[in-house]
N, C-alpha and C positions, 0 to 999 in steps of 0.2 A: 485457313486454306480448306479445311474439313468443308467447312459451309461454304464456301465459295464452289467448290465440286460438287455438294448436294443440288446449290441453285442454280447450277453450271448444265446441271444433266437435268433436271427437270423443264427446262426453258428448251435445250436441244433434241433430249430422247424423251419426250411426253408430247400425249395428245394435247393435256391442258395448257402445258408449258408451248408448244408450238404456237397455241392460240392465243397466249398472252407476246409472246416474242413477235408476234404480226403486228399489235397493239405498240408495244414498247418501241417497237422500231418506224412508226409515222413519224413523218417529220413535225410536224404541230404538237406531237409530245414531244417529243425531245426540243424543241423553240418554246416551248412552256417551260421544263423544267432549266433548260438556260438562263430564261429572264427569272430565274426565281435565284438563282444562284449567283445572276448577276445584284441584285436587289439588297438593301440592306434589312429586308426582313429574313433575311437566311444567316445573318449573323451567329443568330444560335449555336448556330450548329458548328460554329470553328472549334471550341476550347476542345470536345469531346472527339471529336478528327486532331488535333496534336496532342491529344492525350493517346489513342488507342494506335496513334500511327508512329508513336515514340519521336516524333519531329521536333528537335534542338533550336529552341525557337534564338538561339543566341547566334546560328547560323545566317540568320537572312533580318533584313529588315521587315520590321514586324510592326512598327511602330501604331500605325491604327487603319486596318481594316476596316473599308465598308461596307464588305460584303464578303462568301463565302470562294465565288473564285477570286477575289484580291487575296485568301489567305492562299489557294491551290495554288495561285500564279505567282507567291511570293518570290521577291530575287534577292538572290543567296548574295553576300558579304565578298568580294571581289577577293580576298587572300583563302576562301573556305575552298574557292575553283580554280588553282593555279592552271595557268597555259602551259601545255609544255611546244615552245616557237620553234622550237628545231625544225629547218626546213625537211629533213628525212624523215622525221617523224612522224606518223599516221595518227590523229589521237580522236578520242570516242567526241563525239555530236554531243553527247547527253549521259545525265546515271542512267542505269538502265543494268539488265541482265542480258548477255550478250550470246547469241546464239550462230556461226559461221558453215555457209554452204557454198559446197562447188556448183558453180551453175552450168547445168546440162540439160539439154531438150527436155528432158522428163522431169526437171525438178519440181518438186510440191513442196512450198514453201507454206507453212500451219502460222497463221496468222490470226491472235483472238477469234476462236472457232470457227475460221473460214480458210480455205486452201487456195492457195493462186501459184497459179506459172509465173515468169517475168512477165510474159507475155497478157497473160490474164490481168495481173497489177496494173501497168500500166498500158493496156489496151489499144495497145503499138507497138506493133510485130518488128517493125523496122528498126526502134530503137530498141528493143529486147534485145535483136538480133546481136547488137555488137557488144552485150554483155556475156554470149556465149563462150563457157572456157573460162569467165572470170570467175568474182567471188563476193556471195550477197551476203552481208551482214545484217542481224534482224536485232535489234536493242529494243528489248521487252521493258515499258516502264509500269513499274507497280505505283497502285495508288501514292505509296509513303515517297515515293521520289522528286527529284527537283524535277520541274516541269519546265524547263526553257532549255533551248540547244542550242547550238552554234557551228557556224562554219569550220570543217575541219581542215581548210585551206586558204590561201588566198587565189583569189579567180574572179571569173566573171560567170552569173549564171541568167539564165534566159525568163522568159516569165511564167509564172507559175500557171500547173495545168490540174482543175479539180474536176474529179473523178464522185459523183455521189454513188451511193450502197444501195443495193437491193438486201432484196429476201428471198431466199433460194429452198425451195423444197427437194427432198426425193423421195422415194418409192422406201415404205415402211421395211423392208426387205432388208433395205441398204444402211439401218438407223445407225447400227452399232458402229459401223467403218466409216459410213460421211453421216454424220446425221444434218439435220435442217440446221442452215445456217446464214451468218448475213454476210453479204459482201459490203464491206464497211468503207463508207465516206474515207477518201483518201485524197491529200495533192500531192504532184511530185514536180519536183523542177531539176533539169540539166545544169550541170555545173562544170564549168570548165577551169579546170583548177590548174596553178604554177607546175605542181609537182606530183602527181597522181591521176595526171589524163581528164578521161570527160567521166568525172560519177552525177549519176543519176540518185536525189535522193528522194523519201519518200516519204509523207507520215501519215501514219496510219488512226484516225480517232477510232474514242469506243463506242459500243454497245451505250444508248441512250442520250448519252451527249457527246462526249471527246471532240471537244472544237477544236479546229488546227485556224493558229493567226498568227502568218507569216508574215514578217517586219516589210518585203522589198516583191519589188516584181522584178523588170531586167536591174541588173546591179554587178555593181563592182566591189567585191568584199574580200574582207581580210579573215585570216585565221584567229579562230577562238573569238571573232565579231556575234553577238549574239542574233540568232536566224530568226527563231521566232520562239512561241511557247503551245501549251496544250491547255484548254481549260477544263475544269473536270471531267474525268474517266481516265482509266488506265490506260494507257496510249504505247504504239509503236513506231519505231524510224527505222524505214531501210536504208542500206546501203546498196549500191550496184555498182562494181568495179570491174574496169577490165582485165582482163588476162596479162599477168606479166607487171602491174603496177605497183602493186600492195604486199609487202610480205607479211599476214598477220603474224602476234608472235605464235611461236608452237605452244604454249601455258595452253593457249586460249582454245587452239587448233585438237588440243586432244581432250579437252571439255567438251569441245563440239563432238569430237568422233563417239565420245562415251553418251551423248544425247545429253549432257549438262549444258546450264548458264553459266557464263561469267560473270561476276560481277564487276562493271566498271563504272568511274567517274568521269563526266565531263568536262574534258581536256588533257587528260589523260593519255601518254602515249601505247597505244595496241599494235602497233607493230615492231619487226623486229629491228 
């Protein structure tokens, strides 16, 4: 983590680092370093990632990799991810470290070094609008995590709408409180779920590559159905809930107030 915040700040609060994060963030680098990930010359490099990432390879099917995101995108062993089907049940999308806001006109939600409104994320005022007064859920996935997520209801949702990232500067003045940072490739699609109103979800790729490939466009899907997966980079999923749908549990709700994650699994019931 140490070095992760040393590279963290050099890339954000440096001159050198600004000028390599302009470089890093072209799209023909990161579709380079993709097909090289996709490729079976990137093999190498799996043993030394479930070595350093403590990855329980007896969790997922492992069997033979061809490449370095077939190990990222591994899918986990069907009894290691129990559903929990309870229709009142609200249960997490994905593992993930779990972060909960009230959403209000001013919220600034901090999303891998870039800050967005609802409105900013999904760059529709009108659909923002009716997430006012609800509750956005942010599920932080670390590299060592399972990378596929799933429907947290059954419903029907609409067809996906992708959003690609800029590179955003500001005035040296301002480094410390916003420093430069990217607005990162993101889809979100509307979901009209049985039991939890219309959520909006969203996923957020990383810095360099974080591909989002999502299984369906307009669809009819079931709970705990798997949605889609993330290919390398540390990735995030929002939630956006209306008001009155969701009662997270309070566990979670006073980690949030204290500025901690939670840590959850994928399918896992988060509400009360």
């Amino acid at each position: 983590m140490k070095e992760e915040s040393l590279s963290l700040r050099f890339l954000y609060q440096t001159v050198p680092g600004r000028f390599c994060l302009k470089i890093l963030t072209c799209r023909w680098i990161s579709m380079m370093v993709g097909k090289f990930l996709d490729s079976k010359c990137s093999k190498f490099l799996i043993p030394k990632f479930i070595k350093k990432n403590h990855i329980v390879v007896d969790d997922y099917y492992c069997d033979d990799f061809e490449s370095f995101n077939d190990c990222f995108t591994r899918k986990i062993r069907e009894n290691r991810r129990p559903i929990d089907l309870s229709e009142d049940h609200f249960i997490s999308p994905c593992d993930g470290l779990l972060s909960v806001y009230k959403i209000k006109k001013d919220l600034v939600i901090p999303v891998k070094q870039s800050q967005y409104s609802v409105s900013s994320l999904l760059k529709n005022d009108d659909l923002a609008k009716r997430y006012e007064n609800g509750t956005c859920l942010v599920f932080r996935l670390c590299v060592h995590h399972y990378h596929r997520y799933c429907y947290i209801d059954s419903g029907n949702k609409g067809k996906n709408t992708y959003i690609s990232g800029n590179l955003h500067t500001v005035r040296p003045i301002a480094l410390e409180n916003r420093p430069v940072f990217t607005e990162n490739a993101r889809e979100y699609t509307v979901m009209q779920t049985e039991h939890f109103g219309v959520v909006t979800q969203v996923e957020v790729g990383a810095l360099l590559v974080g591909k989002i490939e999502n299984n369906h466009e307009e669809y009819q899907f079931i709970k705990g159905e798997e949605k889609g997966k993330f290919l390398y980079g540390g990735s995030t999923i929002i939630l956006l809930l209306e008001e009155g749908t969701v009662n997270i549990s309070a566990k979670i709700l006073e980690k949030s107030k204290l500025g901690e994650e939670y840590e959850v699994k994928l399918g896992e019931k988060i509400s009360e």
